[in-house]
N, C-alpha and C positions, 0 to 999 in steps of 0.2 A: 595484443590489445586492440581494441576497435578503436580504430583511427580515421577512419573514413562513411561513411553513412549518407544513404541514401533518404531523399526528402522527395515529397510529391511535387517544388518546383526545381530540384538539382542535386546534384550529390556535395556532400560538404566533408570540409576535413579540421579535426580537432586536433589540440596539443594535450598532453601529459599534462598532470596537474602536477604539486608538488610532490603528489603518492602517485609514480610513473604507472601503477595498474591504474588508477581512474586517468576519464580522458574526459577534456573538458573542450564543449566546442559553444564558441562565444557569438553572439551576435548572428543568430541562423533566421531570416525573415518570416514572420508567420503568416502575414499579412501584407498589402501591398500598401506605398507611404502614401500616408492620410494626410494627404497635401490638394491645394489645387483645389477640381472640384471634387474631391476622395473627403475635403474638411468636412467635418458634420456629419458623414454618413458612415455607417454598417461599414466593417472590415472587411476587406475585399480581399479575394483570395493572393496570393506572393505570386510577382513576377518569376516567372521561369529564368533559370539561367543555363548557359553554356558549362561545359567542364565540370572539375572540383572547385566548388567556393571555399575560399581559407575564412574557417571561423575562427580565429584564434584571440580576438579583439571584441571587447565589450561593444554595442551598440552605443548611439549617443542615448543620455537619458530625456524624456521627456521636455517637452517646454515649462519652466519653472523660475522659481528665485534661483538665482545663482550659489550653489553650495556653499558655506561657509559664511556669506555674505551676513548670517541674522547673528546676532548675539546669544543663543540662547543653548543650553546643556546639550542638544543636538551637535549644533556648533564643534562643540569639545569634545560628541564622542563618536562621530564618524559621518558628518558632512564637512569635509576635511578642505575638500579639492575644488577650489575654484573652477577651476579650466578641464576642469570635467567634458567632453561632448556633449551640447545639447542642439537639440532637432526636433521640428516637428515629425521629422520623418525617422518615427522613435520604435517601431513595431517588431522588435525582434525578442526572442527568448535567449536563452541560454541552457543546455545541458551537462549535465556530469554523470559520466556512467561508467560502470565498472565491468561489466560486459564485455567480453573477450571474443564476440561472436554476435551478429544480430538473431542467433536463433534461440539466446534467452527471453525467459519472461519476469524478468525480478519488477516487484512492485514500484512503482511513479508516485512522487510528491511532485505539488505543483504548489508554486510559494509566490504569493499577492504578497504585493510591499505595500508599508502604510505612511502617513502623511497627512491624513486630513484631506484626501484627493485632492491635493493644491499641488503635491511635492513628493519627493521621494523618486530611489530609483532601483534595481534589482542587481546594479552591480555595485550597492555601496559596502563598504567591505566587509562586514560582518556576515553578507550573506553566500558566503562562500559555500557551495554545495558539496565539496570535499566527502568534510565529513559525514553527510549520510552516506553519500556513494559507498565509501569504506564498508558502513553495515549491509551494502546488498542491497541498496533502492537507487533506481535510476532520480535522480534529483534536475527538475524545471523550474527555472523561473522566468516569469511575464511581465514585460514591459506593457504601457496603458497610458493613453492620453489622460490630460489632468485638465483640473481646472478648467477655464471656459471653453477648451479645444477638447475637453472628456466629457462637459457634461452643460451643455449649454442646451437649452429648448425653443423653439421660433416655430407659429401658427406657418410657415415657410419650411420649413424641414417636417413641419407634422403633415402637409399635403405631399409631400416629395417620399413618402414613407406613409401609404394607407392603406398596408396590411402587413406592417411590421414596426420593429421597435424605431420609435421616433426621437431616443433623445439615450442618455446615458453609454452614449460612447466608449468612455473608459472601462466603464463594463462589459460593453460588449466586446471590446478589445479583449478583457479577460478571459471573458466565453469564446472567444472565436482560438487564442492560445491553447485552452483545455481543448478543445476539439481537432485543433493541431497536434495536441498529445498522441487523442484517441487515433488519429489518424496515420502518426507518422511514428511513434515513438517504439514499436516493434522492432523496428530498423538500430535501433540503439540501443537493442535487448529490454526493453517493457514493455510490461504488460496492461495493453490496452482496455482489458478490462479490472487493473487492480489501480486504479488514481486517487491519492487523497488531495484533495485541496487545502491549503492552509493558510491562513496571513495572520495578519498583526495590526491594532489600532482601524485605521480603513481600510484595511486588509484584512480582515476580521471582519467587521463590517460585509465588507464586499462578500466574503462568503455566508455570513447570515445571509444576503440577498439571494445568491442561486442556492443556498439551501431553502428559499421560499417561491424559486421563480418557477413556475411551468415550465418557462423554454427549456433550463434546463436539468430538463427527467432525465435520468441515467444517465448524466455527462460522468458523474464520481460517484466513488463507490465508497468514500469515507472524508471528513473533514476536522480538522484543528482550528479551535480559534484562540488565538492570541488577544487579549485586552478588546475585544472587537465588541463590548458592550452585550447586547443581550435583550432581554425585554424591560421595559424602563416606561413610566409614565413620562420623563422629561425626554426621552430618545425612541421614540416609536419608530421612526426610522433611522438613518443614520445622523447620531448626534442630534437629532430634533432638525434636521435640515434635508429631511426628503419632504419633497412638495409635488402639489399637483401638477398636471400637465400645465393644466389651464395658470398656475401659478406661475409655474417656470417658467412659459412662453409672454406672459405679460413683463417677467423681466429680458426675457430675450428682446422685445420690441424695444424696452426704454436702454439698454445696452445699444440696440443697433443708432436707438437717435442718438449717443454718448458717440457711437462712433463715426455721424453723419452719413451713414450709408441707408438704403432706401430695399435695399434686397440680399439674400442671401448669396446670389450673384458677387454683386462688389463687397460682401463682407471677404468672401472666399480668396478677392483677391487682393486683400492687407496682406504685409507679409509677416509672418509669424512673429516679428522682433516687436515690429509697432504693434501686432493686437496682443502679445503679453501684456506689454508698456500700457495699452487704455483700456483692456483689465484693472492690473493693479491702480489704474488710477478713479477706476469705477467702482472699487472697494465692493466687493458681492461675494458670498461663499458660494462656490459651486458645486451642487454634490447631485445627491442621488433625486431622481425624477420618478415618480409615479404615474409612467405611459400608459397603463391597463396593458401594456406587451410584454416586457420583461420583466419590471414593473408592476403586482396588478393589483396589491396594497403592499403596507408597511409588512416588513416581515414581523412583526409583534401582531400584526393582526392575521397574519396567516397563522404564525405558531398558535394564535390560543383557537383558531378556527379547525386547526388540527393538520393543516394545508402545508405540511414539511417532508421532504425527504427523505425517506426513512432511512438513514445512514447510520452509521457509529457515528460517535461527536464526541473529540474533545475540547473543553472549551473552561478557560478561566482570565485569571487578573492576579498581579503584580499587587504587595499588600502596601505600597503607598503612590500609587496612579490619581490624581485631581482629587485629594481629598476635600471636605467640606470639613471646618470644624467651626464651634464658636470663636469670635475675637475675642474673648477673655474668658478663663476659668472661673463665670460665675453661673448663677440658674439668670438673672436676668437679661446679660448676654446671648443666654441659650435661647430662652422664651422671645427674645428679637428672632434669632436665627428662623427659629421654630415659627415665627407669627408671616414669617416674610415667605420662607420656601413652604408650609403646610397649612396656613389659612384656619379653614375652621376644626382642622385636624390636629393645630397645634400641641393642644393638650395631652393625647392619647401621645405625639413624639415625647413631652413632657416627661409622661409616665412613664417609658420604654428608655428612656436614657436614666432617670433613677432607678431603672430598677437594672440596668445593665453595670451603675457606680455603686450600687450595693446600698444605694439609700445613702450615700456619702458625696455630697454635694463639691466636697475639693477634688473630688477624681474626677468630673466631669468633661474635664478638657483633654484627660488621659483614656476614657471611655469612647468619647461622641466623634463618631469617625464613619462619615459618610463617602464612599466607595462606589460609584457611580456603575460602574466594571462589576465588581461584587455581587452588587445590588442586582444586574443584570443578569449576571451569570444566574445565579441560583435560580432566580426566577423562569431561565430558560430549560438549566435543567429539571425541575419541577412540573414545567408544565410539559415539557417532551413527554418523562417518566409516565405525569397521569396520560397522555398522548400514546401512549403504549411503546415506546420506544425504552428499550430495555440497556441498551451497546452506549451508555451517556455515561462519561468519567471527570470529573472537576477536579479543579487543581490551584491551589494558591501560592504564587512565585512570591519568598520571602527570609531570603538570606540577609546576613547581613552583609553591604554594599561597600566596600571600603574607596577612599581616596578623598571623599567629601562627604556635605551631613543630606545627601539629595536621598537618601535610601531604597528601597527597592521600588525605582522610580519608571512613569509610562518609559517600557521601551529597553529596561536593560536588561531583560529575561531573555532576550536575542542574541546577545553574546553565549549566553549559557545555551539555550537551542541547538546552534549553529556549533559548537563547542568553537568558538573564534575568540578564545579570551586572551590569546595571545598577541591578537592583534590591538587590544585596547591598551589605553593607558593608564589603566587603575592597577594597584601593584596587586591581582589578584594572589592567593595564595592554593596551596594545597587542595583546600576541603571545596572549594569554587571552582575548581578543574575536575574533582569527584561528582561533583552536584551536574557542572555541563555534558560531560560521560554520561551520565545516568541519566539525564532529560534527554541526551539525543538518541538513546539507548529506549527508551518509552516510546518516541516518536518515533523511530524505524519502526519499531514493535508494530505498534499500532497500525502504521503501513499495511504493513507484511499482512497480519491478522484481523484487524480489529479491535486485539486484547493489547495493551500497552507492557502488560507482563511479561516477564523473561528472565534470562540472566543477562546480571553484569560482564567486563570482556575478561574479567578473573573465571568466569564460571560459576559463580555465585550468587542465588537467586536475590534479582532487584528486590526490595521493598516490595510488597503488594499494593494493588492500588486496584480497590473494589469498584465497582460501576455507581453512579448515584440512584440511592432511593431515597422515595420520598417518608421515609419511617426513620431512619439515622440522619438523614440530609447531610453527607459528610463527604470526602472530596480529599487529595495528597496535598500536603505542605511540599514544596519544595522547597527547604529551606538548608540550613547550615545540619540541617539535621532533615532526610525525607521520612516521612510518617505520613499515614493515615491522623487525619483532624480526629480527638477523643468524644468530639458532638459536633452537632451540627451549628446552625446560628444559634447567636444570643437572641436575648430579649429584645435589644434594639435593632440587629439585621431581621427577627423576624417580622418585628411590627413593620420596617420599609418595606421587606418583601411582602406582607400583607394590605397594606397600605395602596401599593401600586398594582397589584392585581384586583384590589375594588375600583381604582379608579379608570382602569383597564377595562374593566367589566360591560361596558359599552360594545367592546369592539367583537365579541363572542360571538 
């Protein structure tokens, strides 16, 4: 088995996974630590080292909330670990490969974690790369500054950077990872030109972004998006939180007087502990920046400008992620809902939710079920399709979830992905070990091809699962049961989806 492997700044050496033919080497530097004066700026290429470095050890993860520290369903289902490593000096990946020889070329997933770009890390345990490795794909994933150290902007870092990307850090950590792929990942039996990129939630996101960015043309050659939204009147960028340069740098300024400092200078030299600390106490989302570099609109205005990557894509949502419903099963409840989020549109929601309850006013609270994810996806598939992109496959994650009433909630499609359902603590049974086989069994596929289609590890052809067009608009259930959906939206996902492509219609 390949045990040892050579990198552009030293040769490194991996351990046996639990399946003694994959070999996993933990913590291999992509980049040099974005500390000191490296804070705030562009990934810099990895210190050279002497000898074999032993990867055998996760990197620490990014600067963050402390795992397990929040209260919330997260919490309970794999931010476990307190005492976790963390560092600013966070920039390393992770490989699993099953490669007996550096002179294969089996296809590369490269896997974005998501979070909210606040949080999150690549070695939480669900994302064990194992199991792709086993199907014949060398499997990467990317560590990424967060929060105010990933994506902080100052009219000071925009002159220190005047003719390249001036801000979204975390991103470009991503981008400089994948490039790392492209560069070294031969060495470890992949193939440098078969990459898919994939994430989840802001990982998701983040690959909406370089599937819309210029810089990066031809970095991959196919991409997955997990719940990572889509095209959305309330989310033009990510979650409604990418902003202008000129935006983000006017809070960069009133940040730096929060933190008494006068120049990018003495910010650089806080030490990571206290500028997390007067972060969270500055209370500010930090996300994605609109530099005209990386950057150069919302990806919702690239996509309908036609301005996308022409890749295969797959791309969906989990059937109960942030829903919206009314507070009571009545129509006057609804018609508030309806007056608050859709204005003088209200009426037309109106008519698209009775006619979605069959004109039966008690089902109302059992019909009206707004999908923020859903809403996005179709939207995105739709317009790729009219976009001429043919290689687009949707998919709705929606089993039933057993151990409490949270259901097929943002984020537990990941267990099934990763097939890691052993690791969780929900008493999964039989048919939820068939479903995570079969979903990761799509995703190699897809790798590999393009096509998600294949057999099962019986032999057995998967389920089919046709590309999206815009005449059926139809897309796979992964559910307790996988099928093709028997139609497309109802009455009421169509009016959203119609609704938000006129309001959209600006940005053409």
């Amino acid at each position: 088995m390949l045990r040892i492997a050579k990198t552009e700044a030293g040769m490194v050496r991996g351990i046996p996974a639990a399946d003694p033919r994959i070999t996993a080497f933990k913590g291999i530097p992509f980049a040099a630590p974005p500390v000191g004066k490296l804070r705030w700026r562009p990934p810099q290429p990895p210190i050279p080292w002497e000898g074999v470095r032993d990867c055998i050890e996760f990197g620490p993860i990014a600067m963050q909330v402390t795992p397990g520290s929040v209260d919330n369903i997260y919490r309970k289902e794999w931010h476990v670990d307190p005492d976790v490593p963390m560092s600013e000096d966070c920039l390393q990946l992770n490989v699993w490969t099953p490669a007996k020889t550096g002179d294969e070329r089996l296809p590369v997933m490269v896997w974005i974690f998501g979070g909210g770009l606040q949080e999150g890390y690549p070695s939480e345990m669900e994302f064990d790369g194992e199991r792709f490795a086993r199907r014949g794909v060398v499997f990467v994933s990317v560590n990424y500054r967060l929060n105010v150290f990933g994506f902080l902007a100052h009219p000071e870092l925009t002159a220190e950077n005047p003719d390249g990307p001036c801000a979204n850090w975390g991103l470009l950590d991503q981008k400089a990872g994948i490039d790392w792929v492209r560069r070294n990942i031969a060495n470890f039996g992949g193939d440098p030109d078969n990459i898919t990129i994939f994430g989840q939630s802001a990982g998701g996101g983040s690959v909406h972004t370089h599937l819309a960015s210029p810089m990066a043309e031809g970095a991959f050659q196919k991409a997955i998006i997990h719940s990572g939204g889509g095209m959305h009147v309330t989310s033009p960028g990510m979650l409604g939180n990418a902003k202008t340069l000129a935006e983000a740098e006017e809070i960069g300024k009133k940040f730096f007087d929060f933190l008494g400092v006068r120049s990018v200078a003495e910010a650089r030299e806080i030490d990571a502990v206290t500028l997390f600390r007067k972060h969270q106490e500055f209370k500010n989302f930090w996300g994605f920046v609109i530099d005209g570099r990386y950057i150069t609109a919302s990806y919702t205005e690239m996509y309908l400008k036609g301005k996308m990557h022409k890749v295969p894509v797959i791309i969906g949502n989990t059937a109960d992620e942030f829903i919206m419903r009314p507070e009571e099963n009545t129509l006057e409840s609804l018609r508030e809902m309806a007056g608050r989020v859709f204005g003088d549109d209200a009426e037309g929601f109106i008519e698209a939710c009775m006619k979605e309850a069959g004109g039966d006013e008690s089902r109302l609270r059992d019909v009206v079920k707004l999908n923020i994810f859903e809403i996005g996806s179709h939207m995105f598939c739709q317009n790729a399709v009219e976009k001429g992109h043919k290689d687009v496959y949707y998919y709705s994650f929606e089993p039933t979830i057993p151990g409490d009433d949270a259901g097929a909630f943002h984020s537990v499609d990941l267990w099934f992905a990763f097939e890691t359902l052993a690791k969780c603590w929900r008493p999964f049974t039989g048919k939820h070990y068939d479903l995570a086989r079969k979903m990761c069994t799509y995703w190699t596929n897809f790798a590999k091809t393009g096509n998600p289609n294949g057999v099962d590890a019986d032999g057995t052809p998967l389920p089919e699962w046709r590309p999206y067009n815009n005449q059926d608009k139809t897309g796979l259930i992964l559910g307790d049961e996988i099928k093709m959906q028997e139609k497309g939206p109802g009455p009421l996902l169509s009016w959203l989806i119609d609704y938000n492509f006129k309001k959209l219609e600006h940005l053409r």
